[in-house]
C-alpha positions as CSV (number, residue, x, y, z in Angstrom):
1,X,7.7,-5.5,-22.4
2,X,7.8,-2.3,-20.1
3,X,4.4,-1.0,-18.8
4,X,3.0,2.3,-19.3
5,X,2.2,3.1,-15.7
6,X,-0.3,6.1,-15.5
7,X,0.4,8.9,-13.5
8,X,-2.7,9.9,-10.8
9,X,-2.7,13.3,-8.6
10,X,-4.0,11.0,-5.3
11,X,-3.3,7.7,-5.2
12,X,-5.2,5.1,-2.5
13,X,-2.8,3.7,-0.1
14,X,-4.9,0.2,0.6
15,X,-6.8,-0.9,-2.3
16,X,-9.3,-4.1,-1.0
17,X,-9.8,-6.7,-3.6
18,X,-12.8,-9.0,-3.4
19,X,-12.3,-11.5,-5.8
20,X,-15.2,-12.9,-7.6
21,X,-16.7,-14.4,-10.2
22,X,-14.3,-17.1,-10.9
23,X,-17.1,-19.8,-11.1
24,X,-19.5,-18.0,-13.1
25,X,-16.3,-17.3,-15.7
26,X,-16.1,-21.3,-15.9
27,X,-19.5,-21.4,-16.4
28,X,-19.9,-19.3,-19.5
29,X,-17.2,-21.0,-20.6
30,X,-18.2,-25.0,-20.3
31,X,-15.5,-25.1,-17.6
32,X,-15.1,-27.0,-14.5
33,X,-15.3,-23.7,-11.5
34,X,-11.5,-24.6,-10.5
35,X,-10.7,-23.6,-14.0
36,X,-12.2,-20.2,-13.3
37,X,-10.6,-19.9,-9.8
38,X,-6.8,-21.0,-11.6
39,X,-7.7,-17.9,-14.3
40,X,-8.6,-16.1,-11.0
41,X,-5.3,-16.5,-9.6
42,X,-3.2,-15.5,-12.1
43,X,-5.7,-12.4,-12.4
44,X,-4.3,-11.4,-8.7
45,X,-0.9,-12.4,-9.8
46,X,-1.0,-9.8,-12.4
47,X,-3.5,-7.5,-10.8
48,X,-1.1,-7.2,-7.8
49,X,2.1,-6.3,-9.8
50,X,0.5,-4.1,-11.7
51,X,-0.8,-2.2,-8.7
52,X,2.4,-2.7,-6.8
53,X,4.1,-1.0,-10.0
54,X,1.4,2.4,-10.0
55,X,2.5,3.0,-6.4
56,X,-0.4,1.5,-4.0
57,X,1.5,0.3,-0.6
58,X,-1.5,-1.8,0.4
59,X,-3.4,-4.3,-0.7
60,X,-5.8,-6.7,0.4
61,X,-7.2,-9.9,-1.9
62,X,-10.1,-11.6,-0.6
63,X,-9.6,-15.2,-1.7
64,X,-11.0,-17.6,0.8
65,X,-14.0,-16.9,3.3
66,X,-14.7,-18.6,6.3
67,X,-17.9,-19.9,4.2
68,X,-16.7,-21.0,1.3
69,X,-15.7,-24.5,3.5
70,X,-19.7,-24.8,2.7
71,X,-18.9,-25.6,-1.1
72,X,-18.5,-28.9,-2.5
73,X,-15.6,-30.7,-1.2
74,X,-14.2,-31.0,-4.6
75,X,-14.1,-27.3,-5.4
76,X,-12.7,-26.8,-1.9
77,X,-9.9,-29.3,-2.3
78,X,-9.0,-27.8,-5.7
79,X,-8.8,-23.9,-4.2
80,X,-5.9,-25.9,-1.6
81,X,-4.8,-27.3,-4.1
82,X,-4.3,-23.8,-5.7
83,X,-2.9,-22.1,-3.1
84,X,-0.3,-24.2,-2.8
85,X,0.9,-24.0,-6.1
86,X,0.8,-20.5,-5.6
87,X,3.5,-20.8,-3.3
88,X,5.8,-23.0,-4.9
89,X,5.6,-20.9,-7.5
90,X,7.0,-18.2,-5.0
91,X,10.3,-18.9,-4.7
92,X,10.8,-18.9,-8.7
93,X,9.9,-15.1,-8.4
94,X,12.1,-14.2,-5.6
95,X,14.1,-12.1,-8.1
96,X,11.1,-10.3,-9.2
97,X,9.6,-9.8,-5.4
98,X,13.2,-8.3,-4.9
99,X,12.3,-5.4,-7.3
100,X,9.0,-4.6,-5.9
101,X,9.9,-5.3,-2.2
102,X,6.5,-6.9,-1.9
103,X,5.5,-8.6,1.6
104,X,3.1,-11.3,1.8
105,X,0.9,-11.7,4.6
106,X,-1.8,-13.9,5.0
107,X,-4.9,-12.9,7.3
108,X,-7.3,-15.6,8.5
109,X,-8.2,-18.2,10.9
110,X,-5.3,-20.8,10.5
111,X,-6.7,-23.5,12.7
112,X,-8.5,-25.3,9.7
113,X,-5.9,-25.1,7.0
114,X,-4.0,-28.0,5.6
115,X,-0.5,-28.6,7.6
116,X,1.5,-28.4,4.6
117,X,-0.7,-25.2,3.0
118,X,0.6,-23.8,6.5
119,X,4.2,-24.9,6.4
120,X,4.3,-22.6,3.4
121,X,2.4,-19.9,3.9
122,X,4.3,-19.4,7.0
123,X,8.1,-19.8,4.8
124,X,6.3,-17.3,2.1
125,X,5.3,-14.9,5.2
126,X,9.1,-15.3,6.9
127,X,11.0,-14.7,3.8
128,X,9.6,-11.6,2.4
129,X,9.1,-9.7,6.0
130,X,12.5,-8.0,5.1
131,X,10.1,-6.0,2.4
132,X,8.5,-3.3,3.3
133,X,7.5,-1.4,0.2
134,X,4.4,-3.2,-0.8
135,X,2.2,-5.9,1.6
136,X,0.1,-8.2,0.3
137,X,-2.4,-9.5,1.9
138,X,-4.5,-12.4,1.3
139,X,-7.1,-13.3,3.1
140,X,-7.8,-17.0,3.6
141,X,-10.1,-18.9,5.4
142,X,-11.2,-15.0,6.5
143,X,-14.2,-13.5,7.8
144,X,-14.4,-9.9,9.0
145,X,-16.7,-11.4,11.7
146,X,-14.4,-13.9,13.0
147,X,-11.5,-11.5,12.7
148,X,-13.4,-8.5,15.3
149,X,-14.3,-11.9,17.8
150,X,-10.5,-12.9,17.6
151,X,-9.4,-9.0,18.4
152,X,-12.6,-9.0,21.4
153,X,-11.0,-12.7,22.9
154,X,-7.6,-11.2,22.8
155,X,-8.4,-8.1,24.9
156,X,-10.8,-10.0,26.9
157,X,-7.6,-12.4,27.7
158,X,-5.3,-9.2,28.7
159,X,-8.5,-7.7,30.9
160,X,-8.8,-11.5,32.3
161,X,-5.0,-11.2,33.3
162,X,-5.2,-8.2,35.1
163,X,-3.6,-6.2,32.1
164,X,-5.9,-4.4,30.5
165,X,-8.7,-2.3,32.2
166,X,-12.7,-2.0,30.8
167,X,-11.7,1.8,31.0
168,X,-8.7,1.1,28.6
169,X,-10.6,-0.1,25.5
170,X,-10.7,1.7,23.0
171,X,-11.4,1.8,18.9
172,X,-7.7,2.0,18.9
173,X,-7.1,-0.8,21.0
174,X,-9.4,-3.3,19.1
175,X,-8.4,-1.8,15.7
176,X,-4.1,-2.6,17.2
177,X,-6.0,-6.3,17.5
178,X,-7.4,-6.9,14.0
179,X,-5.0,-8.8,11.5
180,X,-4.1,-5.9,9.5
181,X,-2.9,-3.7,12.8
182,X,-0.4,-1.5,11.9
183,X,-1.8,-0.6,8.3
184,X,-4.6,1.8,7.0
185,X,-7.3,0.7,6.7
186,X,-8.4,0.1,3.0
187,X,-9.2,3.3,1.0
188,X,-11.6,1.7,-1.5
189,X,-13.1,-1.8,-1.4
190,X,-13.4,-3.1,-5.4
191,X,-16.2,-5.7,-5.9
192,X,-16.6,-7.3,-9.9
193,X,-18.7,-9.6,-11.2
194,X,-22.3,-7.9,-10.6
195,X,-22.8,-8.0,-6.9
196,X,-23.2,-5.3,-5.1
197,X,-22.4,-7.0,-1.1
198,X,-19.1,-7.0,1.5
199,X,-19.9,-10.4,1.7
200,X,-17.8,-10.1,5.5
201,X,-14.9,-8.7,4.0
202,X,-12.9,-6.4,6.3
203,X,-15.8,-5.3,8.3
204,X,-13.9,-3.0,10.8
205,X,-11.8,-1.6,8.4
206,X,-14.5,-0.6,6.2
207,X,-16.3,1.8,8.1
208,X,-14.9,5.0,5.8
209,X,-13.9,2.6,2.8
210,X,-15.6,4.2,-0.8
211,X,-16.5,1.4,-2.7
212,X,-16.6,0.2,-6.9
213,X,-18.9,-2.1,-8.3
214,X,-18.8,-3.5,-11.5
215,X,-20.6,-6.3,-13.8
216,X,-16.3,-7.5,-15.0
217,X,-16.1,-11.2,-13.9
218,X,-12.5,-11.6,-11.7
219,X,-10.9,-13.5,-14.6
220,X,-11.5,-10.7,-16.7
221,X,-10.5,-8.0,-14.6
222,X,-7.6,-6.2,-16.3
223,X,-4.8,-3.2,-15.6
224,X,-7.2,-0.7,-17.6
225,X,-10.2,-1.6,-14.8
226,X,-7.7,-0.8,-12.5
227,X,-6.7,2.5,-13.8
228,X,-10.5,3.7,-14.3
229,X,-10.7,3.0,-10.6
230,X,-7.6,5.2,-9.6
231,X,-9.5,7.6,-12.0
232,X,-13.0,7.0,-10.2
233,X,-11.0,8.0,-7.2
234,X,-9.6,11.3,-8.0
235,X,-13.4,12.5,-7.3
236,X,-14.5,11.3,-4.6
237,X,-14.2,13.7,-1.8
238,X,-13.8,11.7,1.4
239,X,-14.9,13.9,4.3
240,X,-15.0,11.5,7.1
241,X,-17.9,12.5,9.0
242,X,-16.9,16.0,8.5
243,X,-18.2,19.2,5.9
């Protein structure tokens, strides 16, 4: 069944997702959490598409902090679990990714991830780089902390080298050293389920972001929430620093 896609005056080009409330919505529910974080998933699955379909370039899904390894082992094994399932599922949409030219990208510290969570991420990552009309990215095992220390031991490494200069760095330089170099930085950062928190999600590039809170548990979130968000952002007037 075709869509009825909205038409908006100013669209964001990098739209920040944090998703939660997937534990709560198993809660209410009598429901094991992983049940809530498997109705979360395909929430992004149909979230992103839908977004993807209105016109936004960029997108950013937080799905995996660098604390949620403090959870209990079983809801962490089952969020693996998750993820790769994901991505098998990935190559049964490859016709459908071909319409929407969607790249995947996955931001994060990698070093703790499962070898064969890796192995595919890395095929998902390879085999839709030739896309370049929407990027996805979802952040795993991510923490905007951990991602402005990887950017500061990088440049520290090129000014250890006798490449770089103290002189030479710049909030240009670091920002060309965070994981999402090369893309705006998000426009406006969406937060559900009640909280009202970044919760270390893209710190750096948050620094202009508007933000939109609401009580909607991730599960729940649908394409109208996204369309009074586009509509919540046709009036904000984003000045910068400036009159």
């Amino acid at each position: 069944m075709e869509k009825n896609i909205p038409k908006f005056d100013v669209l964001p080009q990098h739209i920040g997702f944090i998703m939660d409330g997937n534990g709560r919505w198993a809660k209410m529910r009598g429901l094991e959490r992983s049940a809530g974080h498997k109705e979360g998933a395909m929430t992004f699955r149909r979230i992103g598409e839908y977004c993807a379909d209105v016109g936004i370039k960029y997108m950013t899904f937080y799905a995996f902090s660098t604390e949620n390894w403090n959870r209990p082992k079983s809801e962490v094994l089952a969020l693996m679990k998750l993820f790769k399932e994901y991505l098998k599922e990935g190559d049964e949409r490859i016709a459908e990714n071909d319409i929407r030219q969607m790249r995947l990208k996955f931001i994060g510290e990698r070093d703790n991830l499962p070898k064969d969570l890796l192995r595919l991420i890395e095929k998902a990552e390879k085999e839709s780089a030739k896309y370049d009309k929407v990027t996805v990215n979802i952040a795993l095992n991510y923490g905007g902390r951990a991602e402005i220390t990887h950017a500061v031991k990088e440049i520290s490494e090129k000014v250890k080298a006798g490449e770089l200069s103290v002189d030479e760095i710049t909030e240009e330089l670091v920002g060309n050293h965070i994981y999402t170099a090369g893309q705006p930085d998000p426009d406006i950062i969406v937060r559900p389920s009640g909280e009202y928190r970044l919760s270390n999600f893209m710190t750096w590039q948050s620094a202009y972001s508007e933000f939109w809170y609401s009580d909607i548990l991730w599960p729940d979130f649908t394409e109208e929430d996204v369309n009074k968000i586009l509509e919540d952002y046709q009036k904000r007037n984003r000045r910068f620093g400036g009159v």
